[in-house]
C-alpha positions in Angstrom: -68.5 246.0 -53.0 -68.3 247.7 -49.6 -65.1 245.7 -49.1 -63.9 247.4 -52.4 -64.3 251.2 -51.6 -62.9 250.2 -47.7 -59.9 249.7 -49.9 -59.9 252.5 -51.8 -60.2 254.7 -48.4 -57.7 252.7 -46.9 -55.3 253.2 -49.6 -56.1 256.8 -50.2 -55.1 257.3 -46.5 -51.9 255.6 -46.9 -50.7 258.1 -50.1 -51.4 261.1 -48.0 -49.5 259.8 -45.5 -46.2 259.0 -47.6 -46.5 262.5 -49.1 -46.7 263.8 -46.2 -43.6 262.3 -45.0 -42.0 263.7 -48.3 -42.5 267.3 -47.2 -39.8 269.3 -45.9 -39.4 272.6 -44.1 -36.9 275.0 -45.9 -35.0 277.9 -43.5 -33.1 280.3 -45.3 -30.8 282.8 -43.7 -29.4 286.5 -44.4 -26.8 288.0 -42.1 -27.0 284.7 -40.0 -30.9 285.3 -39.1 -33.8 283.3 -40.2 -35.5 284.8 -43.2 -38.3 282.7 -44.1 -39.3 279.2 -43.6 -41.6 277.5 -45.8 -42.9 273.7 -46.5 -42.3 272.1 -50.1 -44.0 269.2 -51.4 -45.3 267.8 -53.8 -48.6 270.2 -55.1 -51.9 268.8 -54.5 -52.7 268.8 -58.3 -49.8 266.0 -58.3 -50.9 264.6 -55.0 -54.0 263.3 -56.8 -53.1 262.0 -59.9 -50.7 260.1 -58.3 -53.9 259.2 -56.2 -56.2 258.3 -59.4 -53.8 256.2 -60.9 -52.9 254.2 -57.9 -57.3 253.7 -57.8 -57.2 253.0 -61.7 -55.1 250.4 -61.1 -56.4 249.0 -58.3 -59.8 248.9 -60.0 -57.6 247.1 -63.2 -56.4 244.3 -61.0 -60.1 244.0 -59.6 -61.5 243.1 -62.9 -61.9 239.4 -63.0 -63.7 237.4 -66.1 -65.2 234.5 -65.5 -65.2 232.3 -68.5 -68.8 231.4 -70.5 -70.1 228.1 -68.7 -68.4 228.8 -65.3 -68.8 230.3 -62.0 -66.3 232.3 -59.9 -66.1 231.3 -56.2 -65.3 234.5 -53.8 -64.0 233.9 -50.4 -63.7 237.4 -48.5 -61.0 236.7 -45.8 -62.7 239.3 -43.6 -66.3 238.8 -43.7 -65.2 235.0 -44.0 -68.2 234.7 -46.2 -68.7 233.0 -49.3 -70.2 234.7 -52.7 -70.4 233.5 -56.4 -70.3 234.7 -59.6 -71.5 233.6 -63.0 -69.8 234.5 -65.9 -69.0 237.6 -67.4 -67.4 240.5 -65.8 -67.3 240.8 -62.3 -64.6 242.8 -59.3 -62.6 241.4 -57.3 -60.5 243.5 -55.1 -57.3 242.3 -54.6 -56.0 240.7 -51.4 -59.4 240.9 -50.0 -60.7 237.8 -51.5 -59.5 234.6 -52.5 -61.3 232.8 -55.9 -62.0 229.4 -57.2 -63.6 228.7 -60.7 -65.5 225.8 -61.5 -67.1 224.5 -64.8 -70.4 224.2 -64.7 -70.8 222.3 -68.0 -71.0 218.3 -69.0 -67.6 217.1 -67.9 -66.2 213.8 -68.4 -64.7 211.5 -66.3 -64.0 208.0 -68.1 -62.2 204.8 -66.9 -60.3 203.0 -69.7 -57.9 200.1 -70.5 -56.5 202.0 -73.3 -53.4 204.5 -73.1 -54.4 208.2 -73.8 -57.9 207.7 -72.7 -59.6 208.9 -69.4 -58.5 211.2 -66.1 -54.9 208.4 -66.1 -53.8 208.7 -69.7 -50.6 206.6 -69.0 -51.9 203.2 -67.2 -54.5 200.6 -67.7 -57.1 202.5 -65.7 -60.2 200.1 -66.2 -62.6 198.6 -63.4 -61.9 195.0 -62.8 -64.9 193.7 -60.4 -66.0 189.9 -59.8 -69.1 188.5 -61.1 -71.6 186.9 -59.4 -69.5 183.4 -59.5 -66.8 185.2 -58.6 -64.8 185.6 -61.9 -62.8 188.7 -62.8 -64.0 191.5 -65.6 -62.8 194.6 -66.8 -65.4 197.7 -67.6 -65.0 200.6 -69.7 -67.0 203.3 -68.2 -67.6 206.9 -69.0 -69.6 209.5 -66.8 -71.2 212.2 -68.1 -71.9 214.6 -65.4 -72.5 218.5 -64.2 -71.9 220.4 -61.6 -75.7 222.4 -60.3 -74.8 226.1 -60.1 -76.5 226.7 -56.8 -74.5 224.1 -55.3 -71.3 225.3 -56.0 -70.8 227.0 -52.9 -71.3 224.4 -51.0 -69.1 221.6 -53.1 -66.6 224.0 -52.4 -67.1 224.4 -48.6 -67.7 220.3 -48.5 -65.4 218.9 -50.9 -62.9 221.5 -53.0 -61.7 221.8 -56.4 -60.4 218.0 -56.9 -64.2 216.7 -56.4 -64.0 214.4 -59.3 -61.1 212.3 -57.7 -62.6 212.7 -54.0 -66.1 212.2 -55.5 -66.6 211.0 -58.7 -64.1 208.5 -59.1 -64.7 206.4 -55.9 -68.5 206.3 -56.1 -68.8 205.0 -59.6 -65.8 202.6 -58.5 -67.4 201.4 -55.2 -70.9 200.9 -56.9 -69.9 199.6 -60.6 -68.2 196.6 -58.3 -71.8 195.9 -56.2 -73.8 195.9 -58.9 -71.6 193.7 -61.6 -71.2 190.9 -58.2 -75.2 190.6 -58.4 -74.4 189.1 -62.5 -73.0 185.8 -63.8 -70.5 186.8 -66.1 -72.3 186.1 -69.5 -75.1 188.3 -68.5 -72.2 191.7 -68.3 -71.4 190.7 -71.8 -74.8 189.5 -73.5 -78.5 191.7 -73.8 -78.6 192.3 -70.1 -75.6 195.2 -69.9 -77.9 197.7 -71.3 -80.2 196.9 -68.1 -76.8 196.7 -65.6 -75.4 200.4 -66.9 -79.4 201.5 -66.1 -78.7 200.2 -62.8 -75.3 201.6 -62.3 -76.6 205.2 -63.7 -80.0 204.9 -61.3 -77.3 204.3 -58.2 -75.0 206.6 -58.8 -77.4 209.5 -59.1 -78.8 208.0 -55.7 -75.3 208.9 -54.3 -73.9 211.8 -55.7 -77.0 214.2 -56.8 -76.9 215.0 -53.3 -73.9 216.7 -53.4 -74.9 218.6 -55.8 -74.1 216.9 -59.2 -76.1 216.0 -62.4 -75.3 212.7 -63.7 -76.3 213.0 -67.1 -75.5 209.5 -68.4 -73.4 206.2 -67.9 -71.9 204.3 -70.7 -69.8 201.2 -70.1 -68.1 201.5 -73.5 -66.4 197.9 -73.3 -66.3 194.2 -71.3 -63.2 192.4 -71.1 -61.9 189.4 -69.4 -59.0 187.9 -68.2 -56.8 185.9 -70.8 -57.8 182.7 -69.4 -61.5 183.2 -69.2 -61.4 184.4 -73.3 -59.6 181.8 -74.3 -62.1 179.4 -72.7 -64.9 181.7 -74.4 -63.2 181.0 -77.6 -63.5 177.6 -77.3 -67.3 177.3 -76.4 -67.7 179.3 -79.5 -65.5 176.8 -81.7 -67.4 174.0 -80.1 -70.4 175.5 -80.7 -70.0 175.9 -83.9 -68.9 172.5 -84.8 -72.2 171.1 -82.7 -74.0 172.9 -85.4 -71.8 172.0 -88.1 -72.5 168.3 -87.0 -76.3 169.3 -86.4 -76.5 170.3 -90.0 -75.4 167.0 -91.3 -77.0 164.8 -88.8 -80.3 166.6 -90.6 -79.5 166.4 -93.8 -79.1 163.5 -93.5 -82.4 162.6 -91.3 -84.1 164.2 -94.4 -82.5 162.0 -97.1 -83.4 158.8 -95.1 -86.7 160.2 -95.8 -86.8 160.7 -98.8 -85.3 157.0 -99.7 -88.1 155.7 -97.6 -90.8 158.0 -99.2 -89.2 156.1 -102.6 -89.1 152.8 -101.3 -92.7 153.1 -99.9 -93.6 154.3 -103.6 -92.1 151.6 -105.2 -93.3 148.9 -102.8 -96.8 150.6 -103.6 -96.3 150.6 -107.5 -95.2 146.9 -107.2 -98.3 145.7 -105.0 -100.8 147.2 -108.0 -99.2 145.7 -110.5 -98.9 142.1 -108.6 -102.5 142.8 -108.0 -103.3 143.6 -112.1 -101.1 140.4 -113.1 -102.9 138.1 -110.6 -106.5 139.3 -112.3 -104.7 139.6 -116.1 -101.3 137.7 -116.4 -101.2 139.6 -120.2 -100.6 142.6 -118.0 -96.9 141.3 -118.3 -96.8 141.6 -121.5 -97.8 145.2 -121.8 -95.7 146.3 -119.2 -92.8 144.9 -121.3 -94.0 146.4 -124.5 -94.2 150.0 -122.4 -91.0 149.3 -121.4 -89.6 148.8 -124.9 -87.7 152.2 -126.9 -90.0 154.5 -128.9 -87.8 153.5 -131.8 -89.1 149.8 -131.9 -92.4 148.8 -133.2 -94.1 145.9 -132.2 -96.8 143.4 -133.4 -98.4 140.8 -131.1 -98.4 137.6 -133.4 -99.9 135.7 -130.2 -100.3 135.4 -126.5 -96.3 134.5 -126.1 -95.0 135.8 -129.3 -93.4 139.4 -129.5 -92.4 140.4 -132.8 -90.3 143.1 -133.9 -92.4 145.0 -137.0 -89.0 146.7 -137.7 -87.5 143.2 -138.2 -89.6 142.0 -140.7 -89.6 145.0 -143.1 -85.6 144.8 -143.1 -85.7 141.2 -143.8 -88.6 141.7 -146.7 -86.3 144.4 -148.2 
């Protein structure tokens, strides 16, 4: 603010001195001898209106807004000192100070394979890293991060305006790659991601909260591999499948040998009873071949090896 009014003086000092240079000294003669000499100017009325609208617009041209969320950087090229302000209305006196505005809410900085996506809509931008074995995968990664407002200052002094390609980029790059070489491959794309993006987030909060950054969260949207390495994926899987295709059968199977030898083992049982029953009662036969007979027939036991057929007989009496 004291930089401000040393303007106003300053230019206040600098109209009095152009109308001054407008004024003008007047000599008027009769009979070839001065009459009267006088100064005209412009009247002092005029002299400061002109003066009040050069400060009104000096103050118009000072008034700055910093947008909701943000914060103003002011560098006075005098004082060579640093000030910041948050948002709303604030003065800046013109050529004075230089300013920088930076966003102090979540910001985004994503890595994708896809077109349109991320800080490089217009190439394949995702993270290709080796496993631990050595093979080649591609992350998807978004960062969710702010900027702390009492460190804005100092980003600026340290670091500038681009931060998130000086910064942001390079770190998540550098340790994305250190902690997917520590993983077999299988591991980036099965349970254990959710525990490798914990590790990636804990690291990279390790790195850059120091320079004054909130890393709110790390999500690796997507894992994908190189065409050879899917296409031998996709044949495990078909493989797979067919082992338990074959495992299926193979059980089925298993079960119905079972259930034949359960039978058999029935039948051999039933059959040792009844040799047992006909070697204490060899009539036994002869019931078992009656039981065996249809309900339709009706029998009569004439003697121990006679059968006879009671339906027969009545047909034959009628």
């Amino acid at each position: 603010m004291f930089a401000f009014f040393i303007v106003l003086v300053l230019l206040g000092i600098a109209v009095y001195y152009v109308l001054k240079k407008t004024s003008r000294v007047v000599i008027t003669e009769k009979n070839g001898e001065v009459v009267t000499v006088r100064k005209v100017g412009l009247s002092s009325g005029l002299i400061l209106a002109i003066l009040g609208v050069l400060i009104l617009l000096l103050i118009f041209f000072s008034i700055r807004i910093v947008p909701v969320g943000h914060a103003m950087v002011k560098f006075n090229v005098l004082t060579k000192r640093f000030s910041l302000s948050r948002e709303g209305v604030t003065f800046v006196p013109p050529v004075i100070y230089k300013t920088y505005i930076y966003d102090l809410r979540r910001q985004e900085y994503t890595m994708s394979s896809r077109k349109g996506e991320g800080k490089k809509k217009n190439i394949d931008d995702s993270l290709w890293s080796p496993t631990k074995e050595g093979l080649q995968v591609g992350i998807d990664l978004t960062c969710w991060y702010r900027i702390k407002p009492d460190s804005v200052i100092s980003l600026h002094r340290r670091i500038g305006p681009d931060y998130d390609e000086k910064v942001v980029r390079p770190a998540i790059r550098s340790i994305v790659r250190h902690v997917i070489s520590e993983y077999p491959i299988m591991d980036v794309y099965s349970e254990k991601r959710r525990m490798i993006q914990g590790e990636i987030l804990r690291r990279v909060r390790e790195l850059l909260e120091k320079d004054g950054f909130i890393i709110e969260e790390i999500v690796l949207r997507d894992v994908h591999f190189t065409p050879d390495f899917s296409k031998a994926i996709e044949e495990k899987q078909i493989a797979q499948q067919e082992a338990e295709r074959m495992k299926y059968v193979l059980e089925k199977e298993r079960k119905e040998a079972e259930r034949k030898k359960i039978e058999a083992e029935g039948t051999a049982r039933a059959i040792e009873i009844v040799s047992r029953q006909l070697k204490r009662n060899p009539e036994y036969i002869k019931y078992l071949y009656v039981d065996k007979l249809s309900d339709k027939v009706q029998v009569i036991v004439s003697d121990q090896s006679t059968i006879m057929n009671l339906g027969d007989i009545l047909k034959k009496g009628k």
